[in-house]
C-alpha positions as CSV (number, residue, x, y, z in Angstrom):
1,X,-67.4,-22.7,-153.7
2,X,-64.7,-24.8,-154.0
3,X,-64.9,-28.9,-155.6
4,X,-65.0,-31.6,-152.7
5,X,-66.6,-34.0,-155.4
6,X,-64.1,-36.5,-157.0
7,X,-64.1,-39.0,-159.5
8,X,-61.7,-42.3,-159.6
9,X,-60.3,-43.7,-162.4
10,X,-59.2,-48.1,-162.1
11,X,-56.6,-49.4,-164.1
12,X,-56.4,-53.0,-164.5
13,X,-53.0,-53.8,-163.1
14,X,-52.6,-56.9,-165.5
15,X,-52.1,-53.7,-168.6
16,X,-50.6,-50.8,-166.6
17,X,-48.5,-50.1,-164.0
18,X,-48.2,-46.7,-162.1
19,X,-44.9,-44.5,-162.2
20,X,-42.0,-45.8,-159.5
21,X,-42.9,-44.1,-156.0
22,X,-46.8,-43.0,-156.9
23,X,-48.9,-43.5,-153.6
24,X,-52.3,-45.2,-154.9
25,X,-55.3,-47.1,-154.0
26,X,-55.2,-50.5,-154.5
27,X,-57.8,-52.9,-155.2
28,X,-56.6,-56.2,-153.5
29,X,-58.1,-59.6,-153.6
30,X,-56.9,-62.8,-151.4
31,X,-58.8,-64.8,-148.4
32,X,-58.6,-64.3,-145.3
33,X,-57.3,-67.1,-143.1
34,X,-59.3,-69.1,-141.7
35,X,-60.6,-69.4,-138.2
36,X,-60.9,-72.6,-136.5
37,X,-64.1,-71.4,-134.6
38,X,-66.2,-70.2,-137.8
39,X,-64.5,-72.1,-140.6
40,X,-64.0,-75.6,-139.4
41,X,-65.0,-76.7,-143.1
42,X,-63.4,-74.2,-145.1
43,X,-59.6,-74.5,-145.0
44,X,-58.9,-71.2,-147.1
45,X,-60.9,-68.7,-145.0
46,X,-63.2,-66.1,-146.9
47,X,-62.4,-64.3,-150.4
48,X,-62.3,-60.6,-149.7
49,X,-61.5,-57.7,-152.6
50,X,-61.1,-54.5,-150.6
51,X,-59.0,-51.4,-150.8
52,X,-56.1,-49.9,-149.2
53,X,-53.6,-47.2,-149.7
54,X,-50.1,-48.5,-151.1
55,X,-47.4,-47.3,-152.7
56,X,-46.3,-48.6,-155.7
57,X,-42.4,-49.3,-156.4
58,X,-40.2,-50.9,-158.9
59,X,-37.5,-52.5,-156.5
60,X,-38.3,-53.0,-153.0
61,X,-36.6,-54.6,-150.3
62,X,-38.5,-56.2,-147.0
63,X,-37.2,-56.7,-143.7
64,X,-36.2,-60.1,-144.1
65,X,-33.8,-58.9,-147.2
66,X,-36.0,-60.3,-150.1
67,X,-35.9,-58.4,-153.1
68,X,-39.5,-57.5,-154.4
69,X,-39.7,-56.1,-158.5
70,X,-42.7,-54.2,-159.7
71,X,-45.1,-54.3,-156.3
72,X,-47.2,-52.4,-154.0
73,X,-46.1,-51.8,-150.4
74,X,-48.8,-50.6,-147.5
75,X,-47.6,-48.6,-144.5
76,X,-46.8,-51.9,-142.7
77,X,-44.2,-53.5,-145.3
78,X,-46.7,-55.8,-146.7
79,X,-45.9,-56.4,-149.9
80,X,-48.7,-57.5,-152.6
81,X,-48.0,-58.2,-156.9
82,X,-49.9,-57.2,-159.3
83,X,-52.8,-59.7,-160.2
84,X,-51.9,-62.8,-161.5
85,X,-48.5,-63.5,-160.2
86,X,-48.1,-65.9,-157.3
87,X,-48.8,-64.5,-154.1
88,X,-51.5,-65.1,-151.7
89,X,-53.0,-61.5,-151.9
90,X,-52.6,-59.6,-155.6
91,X,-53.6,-55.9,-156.7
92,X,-56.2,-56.2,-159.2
93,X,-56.8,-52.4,-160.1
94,X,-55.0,-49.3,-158.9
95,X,-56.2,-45.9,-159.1
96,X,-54.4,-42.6,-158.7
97,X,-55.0,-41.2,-154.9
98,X,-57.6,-37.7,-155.0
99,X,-55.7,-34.4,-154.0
100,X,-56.0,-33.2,-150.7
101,X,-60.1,-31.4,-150.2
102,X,-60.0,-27.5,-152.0
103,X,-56.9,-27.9,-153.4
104,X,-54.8,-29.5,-156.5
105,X,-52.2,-31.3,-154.8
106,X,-51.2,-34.2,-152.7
107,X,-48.7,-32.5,-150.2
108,X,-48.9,-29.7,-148.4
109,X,-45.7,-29.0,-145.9
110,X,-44.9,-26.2,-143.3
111,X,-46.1,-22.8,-143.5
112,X,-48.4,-23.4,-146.2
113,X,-50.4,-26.3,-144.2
114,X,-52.3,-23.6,-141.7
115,X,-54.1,-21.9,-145.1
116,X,-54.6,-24.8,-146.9
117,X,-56.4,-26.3,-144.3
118,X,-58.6,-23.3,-143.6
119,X,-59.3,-23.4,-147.1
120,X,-60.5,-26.9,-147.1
121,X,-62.6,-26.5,-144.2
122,X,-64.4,-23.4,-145.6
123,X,-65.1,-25.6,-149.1
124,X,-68.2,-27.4,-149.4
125,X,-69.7,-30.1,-151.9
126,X,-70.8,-28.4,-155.0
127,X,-74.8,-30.0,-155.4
């Protein structure tokens, strides 16, 4: 049998950065804005901490041309600092993304994608 099971490690993103291009999860907190119709007395919205796949980068640069150092980026350009820096919404904790299910890497590409995933679909959870 093959090892489906995997085990995440945090880092604190206040002491350690990942490498330049590392695709991650990222702990995010912020609030959400507020809606008129649930909120009337809260002008902030609700405090969420959830995560999302980003990618971290050391120079990045968003649509509008502004020029982003040390940050996380999700698929939609969104960019978000590392916790305590001014931003609305800041990474807390980042932790290294799993490798794909039966195997030891991240990326699988062309001819090799048909096995792989045959392998992965024969594995099951060790109990």
């Amino acid at each position: 049998m093959t090892e489906l099971n995997t085990v995440v490690t945090w880092v604190d993103a206040r002491e350690r950065l990942p490498r330049d291009g590392a695709p991650v999860a990222a702990a995010i907190t912020g609030r959400y804005p507020a809606d008129s119709s649930t909120e009337a007395n809260t002008a902030w919205g609700e405090e969420f901490w959830l995560v999302r796949p980003m990618v971290f980068t050391t120079l990045h640069f968003s649509e509008d041309g502004a020029e982003h150092r040390d940050c996380f980026v999700d698929s939609d350009g969104v960019v978000r600092l590392p916790y305590g820096l001014t931003r609305a919404e800041t990474v807390t904790h980042w932790a290294e993304l799993p490798t794909l299910p039966g195997g030891m890497t991240h990326l699988v590409l062309g001819d090799d994608v048909p096995s792989a995933l045959d392998h992965a679909w024969d594995a099951r959870p060790l109990t």
